[in-house]
BATI-559784 format. One record per residue: x, y, z of N, C-alpha, C, O in turn; residue in three letters; residue number from 1. Coordinates in steps of 0.2 Angstrom, whole numbers, plus 5000, padded with zeros to 4 digits. Layout:
BEGIN
rec nX = X | nY = Y | nZ = Z | caX = X | caY = Y | caZ = Z | cX = X | cY = Y | cZ = Z | oX = X | oY = Y | oZ = Z | rest = ALA | nr = NUM
...
END
This chain:
BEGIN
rec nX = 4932 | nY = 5023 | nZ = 5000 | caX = 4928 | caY = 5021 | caZ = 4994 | cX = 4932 | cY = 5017 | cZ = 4990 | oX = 4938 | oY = 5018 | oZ = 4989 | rest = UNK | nr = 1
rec nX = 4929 | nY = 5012 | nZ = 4987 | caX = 4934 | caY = 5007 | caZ = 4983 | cX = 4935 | cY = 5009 | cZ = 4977 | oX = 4931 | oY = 5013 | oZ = 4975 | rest = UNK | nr = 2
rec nX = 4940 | nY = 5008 | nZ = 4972 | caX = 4942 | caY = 5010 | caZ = 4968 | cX = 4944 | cY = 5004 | cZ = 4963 | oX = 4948 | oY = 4999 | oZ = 4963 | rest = UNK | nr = 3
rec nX = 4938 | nY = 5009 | nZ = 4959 | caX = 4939 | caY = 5001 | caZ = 4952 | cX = 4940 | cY = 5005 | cZ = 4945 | oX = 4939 | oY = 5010 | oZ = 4943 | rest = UNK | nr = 4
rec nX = 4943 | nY = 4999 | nZ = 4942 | caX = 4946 | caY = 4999 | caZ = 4937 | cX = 4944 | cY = 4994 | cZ = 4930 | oX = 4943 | oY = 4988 | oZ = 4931 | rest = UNK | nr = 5
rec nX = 4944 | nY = 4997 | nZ = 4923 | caX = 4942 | caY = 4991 | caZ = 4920 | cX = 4948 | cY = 4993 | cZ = 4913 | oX = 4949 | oY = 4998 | oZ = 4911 | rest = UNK | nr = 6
rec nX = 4950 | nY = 4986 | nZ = 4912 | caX = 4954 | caY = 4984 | caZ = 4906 | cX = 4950 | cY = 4981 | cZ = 4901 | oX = 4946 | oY = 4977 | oZ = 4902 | rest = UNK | nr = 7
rec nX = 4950 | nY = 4984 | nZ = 4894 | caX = 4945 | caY = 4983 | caZ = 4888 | cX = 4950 | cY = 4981 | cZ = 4885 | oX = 4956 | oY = 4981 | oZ = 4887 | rest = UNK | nr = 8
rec nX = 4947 | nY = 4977 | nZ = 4880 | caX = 4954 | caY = 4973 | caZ = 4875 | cX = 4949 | cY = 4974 | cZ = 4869 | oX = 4944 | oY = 4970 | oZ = 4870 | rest = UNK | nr = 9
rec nX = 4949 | nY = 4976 | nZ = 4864 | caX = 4944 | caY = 4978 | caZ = 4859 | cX = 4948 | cY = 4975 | cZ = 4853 | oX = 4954 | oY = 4977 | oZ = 4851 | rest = UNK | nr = 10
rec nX = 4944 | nY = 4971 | nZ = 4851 | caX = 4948 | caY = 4969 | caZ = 4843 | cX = 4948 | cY = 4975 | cZ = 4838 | oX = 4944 | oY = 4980 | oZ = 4838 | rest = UNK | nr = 11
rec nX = 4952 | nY = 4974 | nZ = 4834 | caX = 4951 | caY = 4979 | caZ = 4828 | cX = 4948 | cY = 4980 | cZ = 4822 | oX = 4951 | oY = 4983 | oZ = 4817 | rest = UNK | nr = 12
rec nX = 4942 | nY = 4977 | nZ = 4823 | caX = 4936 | caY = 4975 | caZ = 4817 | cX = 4929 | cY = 4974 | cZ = 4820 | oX = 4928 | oY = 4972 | oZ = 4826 | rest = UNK | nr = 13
rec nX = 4925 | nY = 4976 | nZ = 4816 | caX = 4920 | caY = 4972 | caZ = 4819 | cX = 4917 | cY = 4966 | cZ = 4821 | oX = 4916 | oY = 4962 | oZ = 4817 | rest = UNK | nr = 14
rec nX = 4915 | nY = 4964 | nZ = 4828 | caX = 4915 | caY = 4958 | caZ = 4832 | cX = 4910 | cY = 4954 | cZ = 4825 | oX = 4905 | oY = 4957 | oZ = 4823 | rest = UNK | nr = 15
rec nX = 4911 | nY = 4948 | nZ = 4824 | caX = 4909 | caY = 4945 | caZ = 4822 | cX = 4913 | cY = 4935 | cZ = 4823 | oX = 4909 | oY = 4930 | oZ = 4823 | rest = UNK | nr = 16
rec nX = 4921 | nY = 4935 | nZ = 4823 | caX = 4922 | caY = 4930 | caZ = 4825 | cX = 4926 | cY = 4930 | cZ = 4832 | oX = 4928 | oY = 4924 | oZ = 4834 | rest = UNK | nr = 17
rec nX = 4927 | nY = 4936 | nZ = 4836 | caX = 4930 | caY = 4937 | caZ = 4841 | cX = 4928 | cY = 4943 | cZ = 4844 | oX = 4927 | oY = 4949 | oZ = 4843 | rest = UNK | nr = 18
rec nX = 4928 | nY = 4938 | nZ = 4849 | caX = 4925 | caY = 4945 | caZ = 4856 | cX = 4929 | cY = 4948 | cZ = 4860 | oX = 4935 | oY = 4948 | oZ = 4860 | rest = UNK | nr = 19
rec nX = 4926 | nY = 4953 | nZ = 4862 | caX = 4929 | caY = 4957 | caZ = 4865 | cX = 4929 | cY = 4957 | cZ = 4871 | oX = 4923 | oY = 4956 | oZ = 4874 | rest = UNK | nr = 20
rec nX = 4936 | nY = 4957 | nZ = 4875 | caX = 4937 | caY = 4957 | caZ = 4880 | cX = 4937 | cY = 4962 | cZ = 4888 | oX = 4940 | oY = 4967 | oZ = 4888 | rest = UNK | nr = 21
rec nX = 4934 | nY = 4961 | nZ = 4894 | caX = 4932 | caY = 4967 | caZ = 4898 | cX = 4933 | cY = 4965 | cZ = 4904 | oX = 4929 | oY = 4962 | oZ = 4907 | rest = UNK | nr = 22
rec nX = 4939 | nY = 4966 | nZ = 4907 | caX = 4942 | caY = 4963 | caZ = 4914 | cX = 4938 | cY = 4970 | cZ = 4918 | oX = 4938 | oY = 4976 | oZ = 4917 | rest = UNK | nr = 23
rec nX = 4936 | nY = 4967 | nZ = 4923 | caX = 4932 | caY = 4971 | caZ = 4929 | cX = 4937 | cY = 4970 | cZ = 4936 | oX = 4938 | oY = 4964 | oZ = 4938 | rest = UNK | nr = 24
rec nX = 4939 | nY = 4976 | nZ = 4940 | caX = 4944 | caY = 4975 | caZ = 4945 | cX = 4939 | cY = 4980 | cZ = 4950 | oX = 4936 | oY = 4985 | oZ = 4948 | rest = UNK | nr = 25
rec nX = 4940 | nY = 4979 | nZ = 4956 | caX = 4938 | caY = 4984 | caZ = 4962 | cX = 4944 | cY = 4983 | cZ = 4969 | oX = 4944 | oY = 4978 | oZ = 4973 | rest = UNK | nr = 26
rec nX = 4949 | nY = 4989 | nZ = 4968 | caX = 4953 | caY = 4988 | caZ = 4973 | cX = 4959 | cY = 4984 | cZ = 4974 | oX = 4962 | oY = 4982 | oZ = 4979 | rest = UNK | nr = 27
rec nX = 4960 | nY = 4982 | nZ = 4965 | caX = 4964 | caY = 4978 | caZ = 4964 | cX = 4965 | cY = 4973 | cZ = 4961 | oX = 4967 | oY = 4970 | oZ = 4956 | rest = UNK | nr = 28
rec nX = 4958 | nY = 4972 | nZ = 4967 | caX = 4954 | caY = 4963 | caZ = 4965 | cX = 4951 | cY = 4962 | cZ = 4959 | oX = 4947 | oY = 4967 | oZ = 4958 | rest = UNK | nr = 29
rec nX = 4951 | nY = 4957 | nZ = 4954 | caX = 4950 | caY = 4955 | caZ = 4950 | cX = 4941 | cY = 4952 | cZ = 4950 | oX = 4940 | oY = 4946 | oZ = 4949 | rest = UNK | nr = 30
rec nX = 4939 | nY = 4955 | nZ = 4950 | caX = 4930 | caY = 4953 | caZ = 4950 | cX = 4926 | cY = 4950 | cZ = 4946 | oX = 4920 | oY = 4948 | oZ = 4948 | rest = UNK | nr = 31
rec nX = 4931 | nY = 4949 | nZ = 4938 | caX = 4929 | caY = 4945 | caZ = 4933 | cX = 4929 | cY = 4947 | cZ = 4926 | oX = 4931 | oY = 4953 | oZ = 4924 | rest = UNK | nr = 32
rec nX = 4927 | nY = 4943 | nZ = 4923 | caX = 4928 | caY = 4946 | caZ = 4913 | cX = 4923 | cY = 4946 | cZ = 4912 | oX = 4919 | oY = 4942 | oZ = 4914 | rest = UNK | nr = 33
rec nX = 4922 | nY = 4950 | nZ = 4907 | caX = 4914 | caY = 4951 | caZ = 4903 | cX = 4918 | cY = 4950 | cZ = 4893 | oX = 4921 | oY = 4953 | oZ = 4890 | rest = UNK | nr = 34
rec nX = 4914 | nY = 4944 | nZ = 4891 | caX = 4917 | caY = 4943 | caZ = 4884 | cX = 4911 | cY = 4944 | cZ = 4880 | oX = 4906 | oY = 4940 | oZ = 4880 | rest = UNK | nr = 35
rec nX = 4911 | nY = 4950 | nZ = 4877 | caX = 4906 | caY = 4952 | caZ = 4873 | cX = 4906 | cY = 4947 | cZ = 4865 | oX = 4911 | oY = 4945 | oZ = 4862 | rest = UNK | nr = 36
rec nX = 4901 | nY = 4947 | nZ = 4863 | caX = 4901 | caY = 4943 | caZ = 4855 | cX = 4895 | cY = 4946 | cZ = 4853 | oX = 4892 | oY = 4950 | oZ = 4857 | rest = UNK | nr = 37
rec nX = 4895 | nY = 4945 | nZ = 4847 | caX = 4890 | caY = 4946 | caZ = 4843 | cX = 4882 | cY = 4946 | cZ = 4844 | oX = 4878 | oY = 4951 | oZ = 4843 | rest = UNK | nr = 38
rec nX = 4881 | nY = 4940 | nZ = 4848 | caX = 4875 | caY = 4936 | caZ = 4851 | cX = 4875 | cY = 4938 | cZ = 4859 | oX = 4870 | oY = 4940 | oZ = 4861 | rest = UNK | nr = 39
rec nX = 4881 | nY = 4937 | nZ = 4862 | caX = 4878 | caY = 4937 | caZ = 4868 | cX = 4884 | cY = 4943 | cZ = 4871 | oX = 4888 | oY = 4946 | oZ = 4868 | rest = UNK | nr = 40
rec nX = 4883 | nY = 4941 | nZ = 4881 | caX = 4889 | caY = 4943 | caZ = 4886 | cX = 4890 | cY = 4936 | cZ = 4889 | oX = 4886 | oY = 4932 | oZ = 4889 | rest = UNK | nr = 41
rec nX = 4895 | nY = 4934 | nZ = 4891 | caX = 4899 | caY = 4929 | caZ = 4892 | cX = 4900 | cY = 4931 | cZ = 4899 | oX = 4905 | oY = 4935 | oZ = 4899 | rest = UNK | nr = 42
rec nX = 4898 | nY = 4929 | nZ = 4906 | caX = 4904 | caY = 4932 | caZ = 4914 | cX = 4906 | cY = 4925 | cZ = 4913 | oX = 4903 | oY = 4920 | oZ = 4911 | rest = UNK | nr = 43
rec nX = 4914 | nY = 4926 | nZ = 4917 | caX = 4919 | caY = 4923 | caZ = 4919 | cX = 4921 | cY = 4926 | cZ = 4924 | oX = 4924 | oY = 4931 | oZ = 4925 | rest = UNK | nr = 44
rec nX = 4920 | nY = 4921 | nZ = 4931 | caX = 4922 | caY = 4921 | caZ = 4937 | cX = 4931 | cY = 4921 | cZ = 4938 | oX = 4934 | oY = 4918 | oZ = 4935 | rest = UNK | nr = 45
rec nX = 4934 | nY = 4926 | nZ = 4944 | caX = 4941 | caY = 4927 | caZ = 4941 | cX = 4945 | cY = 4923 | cZ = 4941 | oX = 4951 | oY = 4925 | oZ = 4940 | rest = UNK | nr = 46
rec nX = 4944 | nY = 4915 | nZ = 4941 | caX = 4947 | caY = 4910 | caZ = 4938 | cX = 4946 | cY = 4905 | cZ = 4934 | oX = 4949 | oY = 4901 | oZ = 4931 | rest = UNK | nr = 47
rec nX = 4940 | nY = 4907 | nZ = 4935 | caX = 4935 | caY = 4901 | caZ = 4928 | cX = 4937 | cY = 4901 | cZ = 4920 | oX = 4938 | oY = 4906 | oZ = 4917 | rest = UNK | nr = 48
rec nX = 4937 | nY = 4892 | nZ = 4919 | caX = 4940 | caY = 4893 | caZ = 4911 | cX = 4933 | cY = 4892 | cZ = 4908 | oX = 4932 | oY = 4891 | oZ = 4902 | rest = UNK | nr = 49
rec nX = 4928 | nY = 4892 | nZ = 4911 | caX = 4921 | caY = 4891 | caZ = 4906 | cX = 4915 | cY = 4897 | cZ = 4909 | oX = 4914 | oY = 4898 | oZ = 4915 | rest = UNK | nr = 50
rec nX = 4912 | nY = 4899 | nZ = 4906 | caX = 4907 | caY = 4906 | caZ = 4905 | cX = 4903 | cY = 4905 | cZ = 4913 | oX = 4901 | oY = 4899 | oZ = 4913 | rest = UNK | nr = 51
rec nX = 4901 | nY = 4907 | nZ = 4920 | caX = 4899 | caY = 4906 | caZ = 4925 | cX = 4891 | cY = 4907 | cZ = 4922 | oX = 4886 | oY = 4904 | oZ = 4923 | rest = UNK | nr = 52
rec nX = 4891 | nY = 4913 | nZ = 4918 | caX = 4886 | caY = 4916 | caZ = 4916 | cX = 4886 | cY = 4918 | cZ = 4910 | oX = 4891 | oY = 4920 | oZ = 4908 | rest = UNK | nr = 53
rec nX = 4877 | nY = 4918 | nZ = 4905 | caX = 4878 | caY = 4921 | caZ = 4898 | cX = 4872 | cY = 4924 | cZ = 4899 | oX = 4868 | oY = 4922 | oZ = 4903 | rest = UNK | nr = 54
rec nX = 4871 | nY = 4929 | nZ = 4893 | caX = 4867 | caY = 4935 | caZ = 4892 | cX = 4865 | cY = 4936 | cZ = 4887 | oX = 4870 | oY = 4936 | oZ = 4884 | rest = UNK | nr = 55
rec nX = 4860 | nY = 4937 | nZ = 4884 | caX = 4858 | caY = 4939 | caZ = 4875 | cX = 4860 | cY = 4946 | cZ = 4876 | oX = 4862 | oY = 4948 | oZ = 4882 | rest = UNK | nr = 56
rec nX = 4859 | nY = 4949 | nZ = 4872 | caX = 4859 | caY = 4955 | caZ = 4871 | cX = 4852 | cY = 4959 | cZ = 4871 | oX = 4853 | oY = 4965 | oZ = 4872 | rest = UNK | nr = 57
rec nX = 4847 | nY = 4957 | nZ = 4870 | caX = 4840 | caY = 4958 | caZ = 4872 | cX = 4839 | cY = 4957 | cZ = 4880 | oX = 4836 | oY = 4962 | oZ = 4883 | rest = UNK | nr = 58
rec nX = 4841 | nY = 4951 | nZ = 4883 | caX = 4840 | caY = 4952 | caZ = 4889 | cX = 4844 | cY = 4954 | cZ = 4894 | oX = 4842 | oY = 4954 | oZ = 4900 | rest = UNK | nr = 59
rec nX = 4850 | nY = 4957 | nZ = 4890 | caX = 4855 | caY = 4963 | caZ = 4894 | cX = 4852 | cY = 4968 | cZ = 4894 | oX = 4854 | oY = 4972 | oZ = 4898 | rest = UNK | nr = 60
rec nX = 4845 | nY = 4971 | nZ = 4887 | caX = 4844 | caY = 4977 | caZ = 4888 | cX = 4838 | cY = 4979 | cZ = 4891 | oX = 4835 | oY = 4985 | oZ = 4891 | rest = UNK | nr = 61
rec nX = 4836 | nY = 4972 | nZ = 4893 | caX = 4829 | caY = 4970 | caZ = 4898 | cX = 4829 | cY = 4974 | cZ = 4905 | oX = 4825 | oY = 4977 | oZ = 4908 | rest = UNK | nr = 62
rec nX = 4836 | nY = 4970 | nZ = 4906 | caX = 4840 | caY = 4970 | caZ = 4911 | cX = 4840 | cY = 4976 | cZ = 4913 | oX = 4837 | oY = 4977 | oZ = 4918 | rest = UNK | nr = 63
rec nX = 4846 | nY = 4981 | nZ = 4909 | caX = 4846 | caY = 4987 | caZ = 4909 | cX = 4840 | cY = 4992 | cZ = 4913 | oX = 4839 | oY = 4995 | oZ = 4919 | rest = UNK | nr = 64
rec nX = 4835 | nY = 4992 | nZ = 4907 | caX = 4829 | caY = 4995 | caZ = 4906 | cX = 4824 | cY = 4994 | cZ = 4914 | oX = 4820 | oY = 4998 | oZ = 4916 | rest = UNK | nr = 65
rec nX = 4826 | nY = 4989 | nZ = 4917 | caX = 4823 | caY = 4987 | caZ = 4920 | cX = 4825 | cY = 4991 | cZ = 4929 | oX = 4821 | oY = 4993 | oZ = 4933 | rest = UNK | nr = 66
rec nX = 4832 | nY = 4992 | nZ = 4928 | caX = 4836 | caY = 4995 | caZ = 4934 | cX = 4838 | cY = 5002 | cZ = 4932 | oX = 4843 | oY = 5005 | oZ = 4935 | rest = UNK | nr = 67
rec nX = 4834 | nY = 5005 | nZ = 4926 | caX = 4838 | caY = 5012 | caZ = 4927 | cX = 4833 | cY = 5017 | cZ = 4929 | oX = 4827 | oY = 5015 | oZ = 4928 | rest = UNK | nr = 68
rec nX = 4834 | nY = 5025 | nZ = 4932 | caX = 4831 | caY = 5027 | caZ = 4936 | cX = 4824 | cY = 5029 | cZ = 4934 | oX = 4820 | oY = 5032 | oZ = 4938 | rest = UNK | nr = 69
END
């Protein structure tokens, strides 16, 4: 069974000019960052300097809603 790990870096305020940081690991390997803001989710591929992918927060909860049981 793979074994994952995730590193949160939460700032110490509420988000409004800085995001919150969310390294996702399985097995070690680095799978990617999730940069929460205000507005949206941000993924970053585990070496990309520019967003691979972005998310509103309405359509992460579309998202959600849509995949839960």
């Amino acid at each position: 069974m793979a074994e994952s790990s995730i590193k949160v870096q939460l700032p110490a305020f509420t988000l409004s000019h800085s995001d919150a940081s969310i390294e996702i690991r399985s097995d070690g390997k680095k799978l990617g960052t999730a940069c929460l803001s205000k507005g949206r989710i941000d993924w970053y591929a585990p070496k990309a300097k520019y967003p691979t992918a972005t998310i509103s927060w309405p359509e992460f909860v579309e998202m959600l809603n849509k995949y839960k049981n």
